[in-house]
C-alpha positions, 0 to 999 in steps of 0.5 A: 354683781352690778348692784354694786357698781351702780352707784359708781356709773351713776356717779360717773354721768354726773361726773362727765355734766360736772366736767362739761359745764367746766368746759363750758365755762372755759370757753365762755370765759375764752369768749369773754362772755358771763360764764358764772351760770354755768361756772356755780352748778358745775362746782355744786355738781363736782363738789357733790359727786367727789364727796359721792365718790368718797361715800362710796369709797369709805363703803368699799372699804369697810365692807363686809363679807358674807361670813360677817368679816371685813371684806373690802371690794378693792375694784369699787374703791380703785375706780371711784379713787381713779375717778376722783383724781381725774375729776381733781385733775381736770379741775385743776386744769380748768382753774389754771386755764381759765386764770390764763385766759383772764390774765392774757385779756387783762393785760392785752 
């Protein structure tokens, strides 16, 4: 049973280094220091995960069960679904901070 989650947890690390060089790059836009070399492979990173995270969950979904039928594994395609919407969330949040950050030092 933990071949097939997996793929999930390893997409998860990768997930948690995307996130961190996100939050690195915000704090070096706060610092008001480059933070381009850390901001490109941590969208690469994101953008590569999420679309792992949707193989994984279009897999989960079209399953198929020990007697040759459909049979969705439900937990895979929730907690990668989960993961995808945080990651989306913190992205989001990311975006609107670091846009913040650089309004408040143009203008100061």
């Amino acid at each position: 049973q933990w071949q097939r989650i997996w793929p999930v947890f390893g997409a998860s690390n990768q997930l948690v280094a995307a996130l961190a060089l996100l939050v690195s790059s915000c704090w070096l836009v706060s610092m008001k220091k480059p933070s381009r070399f850390t901001l490109i492979p941590a969208v690469l990173m994101l953008v590569t995960t999420l679309a792992a995270f949707a193989y994984q969950m279009v897999n989960a979904f079209r399953a198929v069960g020990p007697d040759g039928g459909s049979q969705p594994q439900w937990f895979i395609f929730m907690t990668a679904g989960v993961l995808v919407v945080l990651a989306l969330a913190v992205f989001y949040e990311a975006v609107v901070s670091m846009k913040s950050i650089k309004r408040s030092g143009s203008s100061a």
